[in-house]
C-alpha positions in Angstrom: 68.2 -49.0 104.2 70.6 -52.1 104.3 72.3 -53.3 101.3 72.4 -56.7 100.0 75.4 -57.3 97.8 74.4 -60.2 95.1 77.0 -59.7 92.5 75.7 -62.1 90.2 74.2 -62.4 86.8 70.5 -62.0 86.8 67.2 -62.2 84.7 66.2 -59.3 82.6 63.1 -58.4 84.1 64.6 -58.7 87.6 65.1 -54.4 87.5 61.6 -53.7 86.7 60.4 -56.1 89.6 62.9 -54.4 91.7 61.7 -51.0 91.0 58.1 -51.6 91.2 59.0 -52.7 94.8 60.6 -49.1 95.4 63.9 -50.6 95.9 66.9 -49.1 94.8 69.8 -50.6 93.5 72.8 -50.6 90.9 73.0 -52.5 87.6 75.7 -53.0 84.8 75.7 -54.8 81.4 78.4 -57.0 81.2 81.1 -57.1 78.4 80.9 -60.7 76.4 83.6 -62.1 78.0 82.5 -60.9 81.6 79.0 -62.3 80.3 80.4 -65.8 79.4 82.0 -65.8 82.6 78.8 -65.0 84.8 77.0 -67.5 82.5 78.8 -70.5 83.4 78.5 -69.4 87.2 75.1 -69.3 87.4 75.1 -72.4 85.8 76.7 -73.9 89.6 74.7 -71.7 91.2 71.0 -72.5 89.9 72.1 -76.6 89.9 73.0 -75.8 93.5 69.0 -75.0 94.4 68.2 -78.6 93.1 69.7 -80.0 96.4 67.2 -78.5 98.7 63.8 -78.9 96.4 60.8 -80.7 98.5 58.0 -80.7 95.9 57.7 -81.8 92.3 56.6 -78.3 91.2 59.9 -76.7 93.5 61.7 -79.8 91.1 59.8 -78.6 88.0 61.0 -75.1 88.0 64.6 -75.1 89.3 65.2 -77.8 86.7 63.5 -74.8 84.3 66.0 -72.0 85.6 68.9 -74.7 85.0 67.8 -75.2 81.4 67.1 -71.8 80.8 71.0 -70.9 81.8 72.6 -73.8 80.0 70.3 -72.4 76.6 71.5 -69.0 76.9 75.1 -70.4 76.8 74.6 -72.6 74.0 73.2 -69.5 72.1 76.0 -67.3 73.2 78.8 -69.4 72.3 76.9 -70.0 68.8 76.3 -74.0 68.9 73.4 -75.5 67.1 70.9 -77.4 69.0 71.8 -80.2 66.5 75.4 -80.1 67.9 74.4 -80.9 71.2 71.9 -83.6 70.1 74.5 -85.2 68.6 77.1 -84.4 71.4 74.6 -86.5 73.6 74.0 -89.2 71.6 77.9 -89.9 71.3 78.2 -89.5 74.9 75.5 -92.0 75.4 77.0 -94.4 73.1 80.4 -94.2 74.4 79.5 -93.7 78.4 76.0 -95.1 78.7 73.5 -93.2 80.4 72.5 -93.1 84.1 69.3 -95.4 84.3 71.4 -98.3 86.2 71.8 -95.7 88.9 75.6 -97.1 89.4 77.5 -94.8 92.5 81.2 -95.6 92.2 82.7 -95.5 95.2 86.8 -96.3 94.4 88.7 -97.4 91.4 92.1 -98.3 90.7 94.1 -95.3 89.2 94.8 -96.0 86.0 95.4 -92.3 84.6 91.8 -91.5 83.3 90.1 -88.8 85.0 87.0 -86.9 84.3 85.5 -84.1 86.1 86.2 -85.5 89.6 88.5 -83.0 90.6 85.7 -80.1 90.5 83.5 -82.3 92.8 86.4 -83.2 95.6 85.2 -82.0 98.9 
């Protein structure tokens, strides 16, 4: 049979699934740092499936898988939910939020920069 190559971090209950199916395949537990690495790529990856939702419930649970990703990181790198409650609320004081639904499309460079370069197509 045909193999699909994934090579990607995936749920823990994904193997059992997979061999109830009769499928065969090949597993590994990752090292930490390998881990931490994976973790923060499947962060792009399951924010990637909110582009092509078409229903609320679609919406509901990709936004679920994203959470459920960026939770495991803050548990892995050991940061207290009251660190990142506090994280936001600085951010919010110092950037605002995103209810004005502002879309910038130039500015002057003045030397400030943000996370633009990742997003550069």
């Amino acid at each position: 049979m045909k193999k699909i190559h994934y090579n990607k971090l995936i749920r823990d209950r994904i193997p059992e699934k997979m061999k109830k199916s009769g499928a065969a395949f090949k597993i590994k537990r990752l090292a930490p740092k390998q881990y931490e690495k994976e973790l923060f790529k499947k962060v792009f990856e399951e924010s990637d499936g909110l582009v092509a939702v078409k229903t609320k419930d679609e919406l509901t649970s990709e936004l679920a898988d994203v959470l459920e990703v960026l939770e495991e990181i803050r548990k892995f790198k050991k940061i207290r939910p009251s660190c990142i409650r506090d994280a936001r609320a600085k951010n919010m004081e110092r950037k605002g939020g995103f209810a004005k639904r502002l879309y910038l499309y130039w500015a002057e460079d003045t030397g400030y920069r943000s996370n633009e370069r990742r997003y550069r197509k």
